[in-house]
C-alpha positions as CSV (number, residue, x, y, z in Angstrom):
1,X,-2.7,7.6,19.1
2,X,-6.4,8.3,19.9
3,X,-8.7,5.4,18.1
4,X,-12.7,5.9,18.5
5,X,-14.8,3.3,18.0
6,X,-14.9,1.5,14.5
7,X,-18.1,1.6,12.4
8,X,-18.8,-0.9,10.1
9,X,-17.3,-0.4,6.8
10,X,-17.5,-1.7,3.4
11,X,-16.4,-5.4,2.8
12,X,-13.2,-4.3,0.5
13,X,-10.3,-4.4,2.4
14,X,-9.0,-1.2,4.0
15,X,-5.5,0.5,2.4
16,X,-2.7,0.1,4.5
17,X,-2.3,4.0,4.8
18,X,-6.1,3.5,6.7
19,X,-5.5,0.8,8.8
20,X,-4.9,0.3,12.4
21,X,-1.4,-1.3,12.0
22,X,0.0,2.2,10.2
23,X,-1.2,4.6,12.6
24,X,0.4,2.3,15.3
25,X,3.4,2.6,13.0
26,X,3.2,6.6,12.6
27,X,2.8,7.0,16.6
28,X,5.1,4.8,17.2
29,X,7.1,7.2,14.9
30,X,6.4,10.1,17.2
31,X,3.7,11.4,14.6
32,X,0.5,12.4,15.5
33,X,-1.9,9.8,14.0
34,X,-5.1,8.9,15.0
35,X,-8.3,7.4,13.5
36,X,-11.4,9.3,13.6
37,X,-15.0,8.8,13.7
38,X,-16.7,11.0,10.7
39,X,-20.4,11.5,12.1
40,X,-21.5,8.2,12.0
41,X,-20.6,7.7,8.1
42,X,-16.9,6.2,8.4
43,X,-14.0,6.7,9.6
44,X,-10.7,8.4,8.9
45,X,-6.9,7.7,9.6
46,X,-5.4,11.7,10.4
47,X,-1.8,12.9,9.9
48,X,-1.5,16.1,11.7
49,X,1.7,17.8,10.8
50,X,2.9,21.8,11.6
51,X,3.7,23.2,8.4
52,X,5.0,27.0,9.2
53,X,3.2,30.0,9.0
54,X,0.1,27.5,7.7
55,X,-0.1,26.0,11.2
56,X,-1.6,22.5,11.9
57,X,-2.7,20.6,8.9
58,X,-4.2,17.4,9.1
59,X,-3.4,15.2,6.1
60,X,-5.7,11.8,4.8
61,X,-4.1,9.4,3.0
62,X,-6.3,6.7,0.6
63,X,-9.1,7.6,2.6
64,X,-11.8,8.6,4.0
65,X,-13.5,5.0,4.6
66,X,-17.3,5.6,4.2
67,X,-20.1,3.5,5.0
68,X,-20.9,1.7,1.5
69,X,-25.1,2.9,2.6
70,X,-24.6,6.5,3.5
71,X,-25.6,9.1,1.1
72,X,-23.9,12.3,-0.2
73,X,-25.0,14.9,2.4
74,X,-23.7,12.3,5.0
75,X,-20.6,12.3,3.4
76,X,-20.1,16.3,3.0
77,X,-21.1,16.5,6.6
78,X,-18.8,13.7,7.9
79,X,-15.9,15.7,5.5
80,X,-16.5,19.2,7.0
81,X,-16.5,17.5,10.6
82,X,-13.0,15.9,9.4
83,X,-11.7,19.3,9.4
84,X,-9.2,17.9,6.6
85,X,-6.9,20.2,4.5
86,X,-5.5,17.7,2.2
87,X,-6.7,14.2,1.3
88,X,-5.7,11.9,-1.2
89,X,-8.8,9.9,-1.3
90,X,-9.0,6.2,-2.6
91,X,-12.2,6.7,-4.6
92,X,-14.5,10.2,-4.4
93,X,-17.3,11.8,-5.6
94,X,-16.0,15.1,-7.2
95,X,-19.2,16.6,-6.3
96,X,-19.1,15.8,-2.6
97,X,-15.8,16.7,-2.2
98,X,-16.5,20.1,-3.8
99,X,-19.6,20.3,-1.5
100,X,-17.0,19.8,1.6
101,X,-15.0,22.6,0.2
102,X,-12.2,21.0,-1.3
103,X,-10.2,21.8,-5.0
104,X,-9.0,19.2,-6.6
105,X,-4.7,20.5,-7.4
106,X,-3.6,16.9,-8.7
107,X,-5.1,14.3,-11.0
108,X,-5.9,10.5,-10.0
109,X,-2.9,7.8,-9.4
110,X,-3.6,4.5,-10.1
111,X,-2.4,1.3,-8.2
112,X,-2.4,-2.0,-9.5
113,X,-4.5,-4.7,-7.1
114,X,-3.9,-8.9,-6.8
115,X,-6.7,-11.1,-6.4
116,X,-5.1,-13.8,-3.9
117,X,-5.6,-17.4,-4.7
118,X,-5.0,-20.5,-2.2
119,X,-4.6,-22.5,-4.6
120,X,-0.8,-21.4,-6.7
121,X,-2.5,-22.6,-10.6
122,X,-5.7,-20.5,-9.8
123,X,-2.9,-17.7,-9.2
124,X,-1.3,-17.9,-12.0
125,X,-4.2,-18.7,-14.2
126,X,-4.7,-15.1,-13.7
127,X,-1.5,-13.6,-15.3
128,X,-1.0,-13.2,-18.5
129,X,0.6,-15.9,-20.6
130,X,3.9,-14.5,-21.0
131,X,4.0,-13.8,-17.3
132,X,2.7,-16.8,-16.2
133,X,5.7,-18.7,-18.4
134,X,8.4,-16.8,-16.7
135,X,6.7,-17.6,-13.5
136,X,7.0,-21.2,-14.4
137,X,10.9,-20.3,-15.5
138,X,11.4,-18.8,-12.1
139,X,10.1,-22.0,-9.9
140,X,12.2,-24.4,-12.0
141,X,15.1,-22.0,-11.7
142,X,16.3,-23.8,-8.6
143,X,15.8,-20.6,-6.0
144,X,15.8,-21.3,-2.5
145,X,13.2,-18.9,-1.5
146,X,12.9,-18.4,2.1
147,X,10.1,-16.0,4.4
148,X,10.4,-14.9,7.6
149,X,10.1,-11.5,9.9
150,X,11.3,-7.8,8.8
151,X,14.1,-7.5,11.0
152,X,16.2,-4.2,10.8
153,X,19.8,-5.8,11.6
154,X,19.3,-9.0,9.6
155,X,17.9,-7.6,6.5
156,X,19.9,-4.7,6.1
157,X,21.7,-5.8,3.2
158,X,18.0,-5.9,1.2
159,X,17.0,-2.5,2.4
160,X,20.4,-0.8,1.7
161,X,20.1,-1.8,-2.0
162,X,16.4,-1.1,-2.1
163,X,18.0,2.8,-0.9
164,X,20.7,2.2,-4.0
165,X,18.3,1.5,-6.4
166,X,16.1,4.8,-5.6
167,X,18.5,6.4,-5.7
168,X,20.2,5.3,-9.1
169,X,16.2,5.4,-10.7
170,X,15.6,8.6,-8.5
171,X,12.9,7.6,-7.3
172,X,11.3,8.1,-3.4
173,X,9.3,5.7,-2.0
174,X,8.0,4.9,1.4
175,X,10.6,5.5,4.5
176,X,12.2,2.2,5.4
177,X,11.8,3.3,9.0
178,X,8.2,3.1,8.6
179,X,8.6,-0.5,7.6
180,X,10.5,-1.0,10.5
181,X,8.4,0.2,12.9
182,X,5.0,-0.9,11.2
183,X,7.0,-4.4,12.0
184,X,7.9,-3.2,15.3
185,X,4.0,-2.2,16.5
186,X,1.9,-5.1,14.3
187,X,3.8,-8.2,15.3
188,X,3.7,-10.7,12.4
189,X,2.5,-8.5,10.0
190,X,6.1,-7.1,8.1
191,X,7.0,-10.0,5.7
192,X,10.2,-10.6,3.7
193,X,10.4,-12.9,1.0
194,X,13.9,-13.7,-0.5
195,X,15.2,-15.6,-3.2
196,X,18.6,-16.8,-3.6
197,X,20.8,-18.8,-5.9
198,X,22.9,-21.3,-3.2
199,X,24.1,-19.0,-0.5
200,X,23.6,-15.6,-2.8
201,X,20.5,-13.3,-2.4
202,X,19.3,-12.5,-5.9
203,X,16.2,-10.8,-5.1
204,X,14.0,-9.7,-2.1
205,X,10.3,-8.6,-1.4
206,X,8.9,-6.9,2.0
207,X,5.2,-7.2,2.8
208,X,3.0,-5.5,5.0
209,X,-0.2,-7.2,6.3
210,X,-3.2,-5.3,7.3
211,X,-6.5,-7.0,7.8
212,X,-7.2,-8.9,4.6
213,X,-4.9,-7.3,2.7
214,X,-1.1,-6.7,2.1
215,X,0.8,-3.9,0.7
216,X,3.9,-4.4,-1.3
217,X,6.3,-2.2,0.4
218,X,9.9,-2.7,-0.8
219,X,11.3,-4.9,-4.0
220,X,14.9,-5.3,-5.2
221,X,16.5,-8.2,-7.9
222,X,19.5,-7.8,-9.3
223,X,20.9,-8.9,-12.8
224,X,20.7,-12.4,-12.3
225,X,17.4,-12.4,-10.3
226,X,16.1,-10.6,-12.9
227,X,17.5,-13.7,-15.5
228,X,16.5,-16.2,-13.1
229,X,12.8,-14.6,-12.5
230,X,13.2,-14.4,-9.1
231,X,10.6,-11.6,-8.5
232,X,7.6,-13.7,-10.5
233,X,8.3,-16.9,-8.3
234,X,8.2,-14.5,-5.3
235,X,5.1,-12.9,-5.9
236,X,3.3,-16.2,-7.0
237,X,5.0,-17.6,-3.2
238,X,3.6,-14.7,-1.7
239,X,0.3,-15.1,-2.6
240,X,0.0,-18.5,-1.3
241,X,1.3,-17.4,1.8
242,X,-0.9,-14.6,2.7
243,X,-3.8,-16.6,1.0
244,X,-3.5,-19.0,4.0
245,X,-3.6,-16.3,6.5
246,X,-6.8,-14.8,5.2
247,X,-5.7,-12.3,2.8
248,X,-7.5,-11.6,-0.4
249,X,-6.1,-9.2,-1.8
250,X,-2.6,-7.6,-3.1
251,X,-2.2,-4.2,-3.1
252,X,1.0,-3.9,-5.5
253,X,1.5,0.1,-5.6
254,X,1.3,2.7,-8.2
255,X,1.2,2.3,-11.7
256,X,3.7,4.8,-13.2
257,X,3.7,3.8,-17.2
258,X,5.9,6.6,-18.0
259,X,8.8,6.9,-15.4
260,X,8.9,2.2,-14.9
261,X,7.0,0.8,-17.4
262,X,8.9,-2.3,-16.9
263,X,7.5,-2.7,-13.3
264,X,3.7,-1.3,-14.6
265,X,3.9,-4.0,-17.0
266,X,5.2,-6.9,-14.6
267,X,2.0,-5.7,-12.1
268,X,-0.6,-6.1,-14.8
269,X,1.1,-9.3,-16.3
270,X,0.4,-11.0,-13.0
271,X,-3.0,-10.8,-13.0
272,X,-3.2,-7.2,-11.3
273,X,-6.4,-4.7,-11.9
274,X,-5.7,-1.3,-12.2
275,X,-8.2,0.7,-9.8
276,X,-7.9,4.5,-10.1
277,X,-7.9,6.7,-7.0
278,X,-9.6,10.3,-6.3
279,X,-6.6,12.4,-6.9
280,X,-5.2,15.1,-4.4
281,X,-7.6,17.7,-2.9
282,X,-6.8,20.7,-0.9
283,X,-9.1,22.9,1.4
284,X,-7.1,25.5,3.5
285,X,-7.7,26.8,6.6
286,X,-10.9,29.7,6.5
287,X,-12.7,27.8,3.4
288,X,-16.1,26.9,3.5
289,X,-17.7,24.8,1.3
């Protein structure tokens, strides 16, 4: 993984897919990853991947990071220096981007963000009523909730019915082996919160930490996890947790009103702000902005 030196970057928390820890993760992968410098405006976290006939392309995901003080032309510039052919930026200027030679082909995502709170009432004085009541529910419930490590061998049984549930709500998410080896290359940083009725797990969380911020990566609760409201006492546990080891922030994933409302809603009830992203933009090899 080749790293150049970082610039100082705006005080929001970087995305996982931007960080340090995932392109330790990717490499360790056997992907090419690396973070580059963008002319003295940011920085960038590069997937290169051979696509056929297309060649190399070199893929950005929730980024680039730019300096919060650098104008627009620094940002075209620092973009055409990228040599990017597909980003998925975090935030963007439509205008720069088109500048840089980019098309936008997909419309914005939007992911739903935590404030963290020290302090567990602060937390859930954030959430909305309803949410913060089955919160309460879930606490009394009588759930042993433990933390500890990602481990591959130990918490099989959590990521196997994370693989069930995808593919019974056909949905795709993040591979587990990047979990694993994100755990594997930032020691420390791949939590798993479970909670279990006696000696039963009834519903599991896994965490990854970069910087001040986590990312939650996998979530499963079955029937009676879901009764008990296993998943609101985990998340309110996680935020304490992470809140004592500096994080501020939540990142809880993609808000998909359509395909889970049911999740989109259980984000936003728990205090959650929705913050948009740029969308997908594509410049092929040969264009010129």
């Amino acid at each position: 993984m080749l790293m150049r030196p970082a610039l100082p970057l705006p005080d929001r928390p970087l995305p996982l897919q931007q960080s340090a820890g995932f392109a330790r993760a990717l490499t360790a992968l056997g992907r090419e990853a690396a973070i580059d410098g963008l002319q003295g405006c940011g920085q960038v976290l590069v997937l290169t991947r051979r696509i056929g006939p297309l060649g190399r392309l070199r893929f950005a995901s929730r980024g680039p990071v730019f300096q919060a003080d650098t104008t627009p032309d620094d940002r075209v510039a620092g973009l055409r220096a990228a040599r990017l052919h597909v980003v998925n930026p975090e935030a963007c200027d439509p205008q720069v981007m088109r500048r840089a030679g980019f098309a936008q082909v997909m419309s914005a995502a939007t992911v739903a963000i935590l404030p963290v709170c020290a302090n567990p009432e602060a937390q859930l004085a954030q959430a909305i009523c309803k949410w913060r009541n089955a919160a309460r529910q879930g606490a009394g419930a009588g759930l042993r909730i433990r933390q500890r490590l990602l481990c591959a061998s130990r918490d099989r049984w959590l990521l196997d019915a994370d693989s069930a549930q995808q593919r019974d709500k056909r949905f795709r998410a993040l591979p587990h082996a990047i979990s694993l080896a994100y755990s594997q290359s930032n020691p420390g940083d791949a939590l798993v919160l479970t909670a279990s009725e006696g000696a039963t797990p009834v519903a599991g969380m896994v965490f990854l930490r970069h910087g001040a911020a986590a990312t939650y990566q996998i979530g499963w609760s079955g029937a009676r996890g879901r009764s008990l409201r296993a998943h609101h006492a985990l998340l309110i546990h996680a935020s304490r947790r992470f809140a004592a080891l500096g994080v501020t922030e939540l990142d809880l994933g993609t808000l998909d009103t359509e395909n889970a409302p049911g999740l989109a809603r259980f984000k936003l009830g728990s205090g959650a702000v929705a913050r948009q992203l740029g969308g997908t933009w594509v410049r092929l090899p040969g264009w010129r902005g």
